[in-house]
DRENTIDO-773902 format. One record per residue (C-alpha): z, y, x. Coordinates in pm, whole numbers, plus 32768, in hexadecimal, padded with zeros to 4 digits. Example, Ala and Ser with C-alpha at 12.3 -4.5 7.8 and 13.67 -1.06 7.14 Angstrom:
{pt {830C, 7E3E, 84CE}}
{pt {82CA, 7F96, 8557}}
//
This chain:
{pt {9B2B, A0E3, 9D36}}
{pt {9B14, 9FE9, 9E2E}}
{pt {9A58, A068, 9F60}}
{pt {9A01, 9EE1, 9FD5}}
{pt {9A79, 9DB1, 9EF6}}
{pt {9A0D, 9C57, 9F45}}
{pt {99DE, 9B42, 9E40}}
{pt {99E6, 99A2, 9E6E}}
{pt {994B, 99E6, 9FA9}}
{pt {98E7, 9892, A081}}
{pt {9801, 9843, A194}}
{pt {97B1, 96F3, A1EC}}
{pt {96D2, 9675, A31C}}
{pt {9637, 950C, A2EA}}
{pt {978B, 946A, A26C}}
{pt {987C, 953D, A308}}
{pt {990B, 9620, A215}}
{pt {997B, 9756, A2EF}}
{pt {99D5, 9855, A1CF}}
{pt {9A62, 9805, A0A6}}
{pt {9AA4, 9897, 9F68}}
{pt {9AEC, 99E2, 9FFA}}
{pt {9BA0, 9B0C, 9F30}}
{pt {9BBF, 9C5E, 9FBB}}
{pt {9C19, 9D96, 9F4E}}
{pt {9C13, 9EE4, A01D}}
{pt {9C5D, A021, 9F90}}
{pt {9BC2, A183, A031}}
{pt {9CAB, A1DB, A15D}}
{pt {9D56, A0BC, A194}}
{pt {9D8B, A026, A2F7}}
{pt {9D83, 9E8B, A2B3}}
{pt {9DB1, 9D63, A3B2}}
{pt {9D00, 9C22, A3C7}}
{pt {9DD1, 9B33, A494}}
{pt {9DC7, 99AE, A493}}
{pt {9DB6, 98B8, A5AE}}
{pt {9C56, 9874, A691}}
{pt {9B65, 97D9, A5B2}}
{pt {9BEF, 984C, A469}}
{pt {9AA3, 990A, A40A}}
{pt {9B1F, 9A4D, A44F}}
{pt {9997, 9AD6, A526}}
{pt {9904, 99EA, A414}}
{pt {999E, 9AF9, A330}}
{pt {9931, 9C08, A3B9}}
{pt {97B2, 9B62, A3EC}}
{pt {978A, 9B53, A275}}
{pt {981A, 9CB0, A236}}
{pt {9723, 9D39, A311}}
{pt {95FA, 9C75, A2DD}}
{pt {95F2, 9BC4, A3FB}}
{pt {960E, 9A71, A30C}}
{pt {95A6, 9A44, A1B8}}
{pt {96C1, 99BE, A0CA}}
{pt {96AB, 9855, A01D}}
{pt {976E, 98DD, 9EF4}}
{pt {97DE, 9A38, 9E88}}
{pt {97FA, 9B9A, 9E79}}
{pt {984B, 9CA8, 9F99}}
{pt {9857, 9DEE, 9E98}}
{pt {9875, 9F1C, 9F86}}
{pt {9887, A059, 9EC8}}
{pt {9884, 9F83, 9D75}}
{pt {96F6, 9EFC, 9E02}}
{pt {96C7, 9DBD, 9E50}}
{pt {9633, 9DA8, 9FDC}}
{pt {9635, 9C43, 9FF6}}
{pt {951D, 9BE6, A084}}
{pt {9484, 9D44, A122}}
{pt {9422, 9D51, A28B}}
{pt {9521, 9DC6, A39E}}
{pt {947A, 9F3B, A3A5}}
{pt {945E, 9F34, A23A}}
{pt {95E5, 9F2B, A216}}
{pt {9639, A021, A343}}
{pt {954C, A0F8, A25E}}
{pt {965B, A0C8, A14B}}
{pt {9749, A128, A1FC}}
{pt {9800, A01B, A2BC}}
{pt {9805, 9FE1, A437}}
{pt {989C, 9F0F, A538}}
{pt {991B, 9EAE, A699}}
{pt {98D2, 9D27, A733}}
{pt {99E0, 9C52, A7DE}}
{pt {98C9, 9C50, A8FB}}
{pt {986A, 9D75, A964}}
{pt {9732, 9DE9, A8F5}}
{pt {96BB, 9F26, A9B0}}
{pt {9589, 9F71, AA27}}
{pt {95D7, 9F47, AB87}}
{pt {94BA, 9FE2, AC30}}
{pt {9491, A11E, AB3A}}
{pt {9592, A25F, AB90}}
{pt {96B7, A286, AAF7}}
{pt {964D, A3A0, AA2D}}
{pt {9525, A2F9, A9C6}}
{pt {95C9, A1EA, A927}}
{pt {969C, A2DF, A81E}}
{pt {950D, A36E, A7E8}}
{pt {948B, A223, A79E}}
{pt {9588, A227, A672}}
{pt {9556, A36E, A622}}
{pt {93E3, A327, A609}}
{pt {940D, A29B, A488}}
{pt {9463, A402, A432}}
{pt {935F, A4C8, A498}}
{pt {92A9, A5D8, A3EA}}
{pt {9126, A5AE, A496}}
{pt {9026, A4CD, A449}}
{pt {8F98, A3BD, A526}}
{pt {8E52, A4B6, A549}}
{pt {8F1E, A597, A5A5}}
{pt {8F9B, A4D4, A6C4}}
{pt {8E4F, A45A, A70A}}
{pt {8DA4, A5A4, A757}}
{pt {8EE5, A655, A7AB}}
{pt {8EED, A76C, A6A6}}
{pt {900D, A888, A698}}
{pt {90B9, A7AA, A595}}
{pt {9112, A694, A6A8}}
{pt {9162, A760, A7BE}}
{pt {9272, A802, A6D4}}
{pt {92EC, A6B4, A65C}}
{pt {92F8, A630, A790}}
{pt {93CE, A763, A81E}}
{pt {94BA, A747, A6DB}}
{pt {951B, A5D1, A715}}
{pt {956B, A5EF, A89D}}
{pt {9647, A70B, A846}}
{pt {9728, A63F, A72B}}
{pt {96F6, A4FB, A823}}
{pt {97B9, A5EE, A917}}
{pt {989F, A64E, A822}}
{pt {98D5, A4F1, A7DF}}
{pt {98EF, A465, A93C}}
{pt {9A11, A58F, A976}}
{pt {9AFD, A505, A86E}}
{pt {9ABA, A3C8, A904}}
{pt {9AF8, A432, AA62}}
{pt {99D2, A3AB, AAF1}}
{pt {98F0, A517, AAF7}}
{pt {990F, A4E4, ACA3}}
{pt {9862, A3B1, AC78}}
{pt {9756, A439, AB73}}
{pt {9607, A3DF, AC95}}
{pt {96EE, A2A7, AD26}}
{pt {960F, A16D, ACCD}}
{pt {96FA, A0D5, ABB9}}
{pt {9706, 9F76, AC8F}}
{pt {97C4, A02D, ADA6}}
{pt {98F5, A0AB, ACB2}}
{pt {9A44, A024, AD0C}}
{pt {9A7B, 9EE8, ABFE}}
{pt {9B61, 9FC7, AB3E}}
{pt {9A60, A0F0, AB0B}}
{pt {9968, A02B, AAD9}}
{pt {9A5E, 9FCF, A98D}}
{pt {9A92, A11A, A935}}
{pt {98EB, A17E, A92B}}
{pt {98A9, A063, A863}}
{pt {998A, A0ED, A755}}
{pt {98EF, A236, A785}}
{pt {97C6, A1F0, A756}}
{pt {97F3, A12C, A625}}
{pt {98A6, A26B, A5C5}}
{pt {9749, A32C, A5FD}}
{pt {96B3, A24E, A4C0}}
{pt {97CA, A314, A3D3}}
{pt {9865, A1C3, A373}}
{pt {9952, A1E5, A236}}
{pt {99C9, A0B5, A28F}}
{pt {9A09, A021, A3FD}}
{pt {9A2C, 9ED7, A46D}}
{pt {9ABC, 9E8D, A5CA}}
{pt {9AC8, 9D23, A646}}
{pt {9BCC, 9CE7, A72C}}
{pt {9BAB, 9E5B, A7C5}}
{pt {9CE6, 9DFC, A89A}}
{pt {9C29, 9D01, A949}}
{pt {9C50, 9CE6, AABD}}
{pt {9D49, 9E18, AABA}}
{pt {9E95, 9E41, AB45}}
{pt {9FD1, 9ECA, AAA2}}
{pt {9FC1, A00B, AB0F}}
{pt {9E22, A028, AA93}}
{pt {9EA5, 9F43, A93B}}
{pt {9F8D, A055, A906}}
{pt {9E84, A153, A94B}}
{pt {9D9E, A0AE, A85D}}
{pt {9ECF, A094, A755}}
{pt {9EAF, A219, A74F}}
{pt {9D58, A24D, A75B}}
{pt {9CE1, A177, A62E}}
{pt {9E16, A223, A59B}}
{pt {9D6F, A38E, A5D0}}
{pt {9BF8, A35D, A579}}
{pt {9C5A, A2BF, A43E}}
{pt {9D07, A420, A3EC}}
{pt {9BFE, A4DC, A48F}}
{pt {9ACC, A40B, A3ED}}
{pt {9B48, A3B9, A2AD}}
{pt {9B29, A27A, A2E3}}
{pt {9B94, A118, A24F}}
{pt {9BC3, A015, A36C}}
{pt {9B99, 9EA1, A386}}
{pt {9C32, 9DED, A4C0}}
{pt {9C29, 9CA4, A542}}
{pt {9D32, 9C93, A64E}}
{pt {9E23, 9B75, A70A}}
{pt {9F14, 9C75, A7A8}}
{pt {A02B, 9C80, A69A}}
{pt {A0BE, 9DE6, A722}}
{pt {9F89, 9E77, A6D7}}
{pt {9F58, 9DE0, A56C}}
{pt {A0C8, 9DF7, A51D}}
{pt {A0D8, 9F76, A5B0}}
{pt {9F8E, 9FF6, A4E8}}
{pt {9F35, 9F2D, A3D5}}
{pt {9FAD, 9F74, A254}}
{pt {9F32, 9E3C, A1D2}}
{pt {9ED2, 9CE0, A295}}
{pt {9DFE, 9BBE, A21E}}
{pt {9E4B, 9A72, A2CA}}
{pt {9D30, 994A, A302}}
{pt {9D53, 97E3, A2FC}}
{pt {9BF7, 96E7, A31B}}
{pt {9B25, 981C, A275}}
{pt {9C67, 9851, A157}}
{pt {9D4B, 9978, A0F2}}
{pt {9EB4, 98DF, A141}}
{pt {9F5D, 9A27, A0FE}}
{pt {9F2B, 9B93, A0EA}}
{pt {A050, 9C8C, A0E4}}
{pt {A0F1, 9D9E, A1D4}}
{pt {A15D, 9D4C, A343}}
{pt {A2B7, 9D11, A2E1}}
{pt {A268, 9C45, A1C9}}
{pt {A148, 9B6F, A296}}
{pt {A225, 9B50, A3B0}}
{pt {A32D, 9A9E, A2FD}}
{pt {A220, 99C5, A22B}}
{pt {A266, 9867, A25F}}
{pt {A118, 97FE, A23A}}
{pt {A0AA, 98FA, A33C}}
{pt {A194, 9899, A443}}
{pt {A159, 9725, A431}}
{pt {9FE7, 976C, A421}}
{pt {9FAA, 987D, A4F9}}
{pt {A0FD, 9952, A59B}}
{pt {A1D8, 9830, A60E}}
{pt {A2EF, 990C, A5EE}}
{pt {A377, 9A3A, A531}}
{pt {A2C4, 9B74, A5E0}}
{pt {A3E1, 9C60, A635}}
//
């Protein structure tokens, strides 16, 4: 079964088509790139995955439902969460409170409960900063858990926004451009850690990325954009040798 599969997909604005006839298929555990040059539709993509736009035409079937359409919160509920090519913490919150926030979706009191600060809060509340420290530890960041998240070196700030899409239980992830911004020695960093949470989590993964040693070194399988369209789809060595793609997109064989 196919844990996300797209179907004749588009998105136009006004008379600018931006996504066209878009297939996708992603199976449960696989680790899939999204690569194409600036402009190809790539965020536009990920916008109508996650509700962020509402498609002109088709189907986005995640878990063999069709979410087209749903709200943004609606489809993290399903199960599907994701990073922003801009950063989008909340700058003047903690660190810690920021995996919370995410956590929030999960928790086992009621809004009364909250309200007039029954037993039933106070233990749910105790519950999710204990797993938002456990999460923040495999991420590293646990000495900056009270650090307002705006202060976090750029890099950091990277890493919490993954974790705390993490703290919504994703099945599947999407990162947009996580290497953003980073050096080689934090790409290569990065390289590893998507590698490890998708073993620890269980978790399928979506990337939209320009630096071709990080798609090439982690990806299985890799989609490539063109004006909103699927030029190819294959494995690195096959994409990096596509004709189409280096014309369009590579310029030259990726060694």
């Amino acid at each position: 079964m196919s844990l996300l599969k797209v179907n004749n997909l588009s998105k136009s604005f006004g008379g600018l088509k931006a996504v066209s006839n878009l297939n996708i298929n992603i199976e449960k555990g696989e680790l899939i790139g999204l690569i194409g040059p600036n402009g190809a539709g790539k965020t536009t993509i990920f916008n109508l995955l996650t509700g962020v736009y509402e498609p002109s035409e088709g189907e986005i079937l995640f878990e063999e439902k069709n979410v087209a359409g749903l709200k943004p919160y609606q489809v993290t509920h399903r199960g599907m969460a994701r990073t922003f090519q801009n950063i989008r913490l909340f700058g003047d919150l903690s660190v810690i409170d920021n995996v919370k926030i995410a956590f929030h979706q999960h928790t086992r009191y009621s809004s009364l409960s909250a309200i007039f600060r029954l037993p039933s809060y106070y233990t749910g509340e105790a519950e999710m900063q204990v797993k938002a420290i456990e999460l923040l530890k495999i991420f590293g960041l646990e000495k900056y858990a009270h650090e307002m998240a705006k202060n976090l070196p750029y890099g950091e700030q990277r890493r919490l926004e993954i974790a705390r899409a993490l703290a919504t239980h994703p099945k599947l992830l999407l990162l947009d451009e996580p290497a953003a911004g980073m050096n080689p020695q934090e790409t290569h960093a990065l390289t590893e850690l998507i590698r490890f949470i998708r073993e620890k989590f269980d978790l399928t993964v979506l990337l939209i990325e320009h630096d071709m040693s990080l798609v090439m070194g982690v990806c299985e399988r890799i989609y490539v954009l063109d004006y909103g369209m699927i030029i190819a789809q294959g494995t690195p060595q096959e994409i990096k040798s596509n004709p189409k793609v280096i014309e369009a997109y590579l310029g030259e064989e990726v060694g």
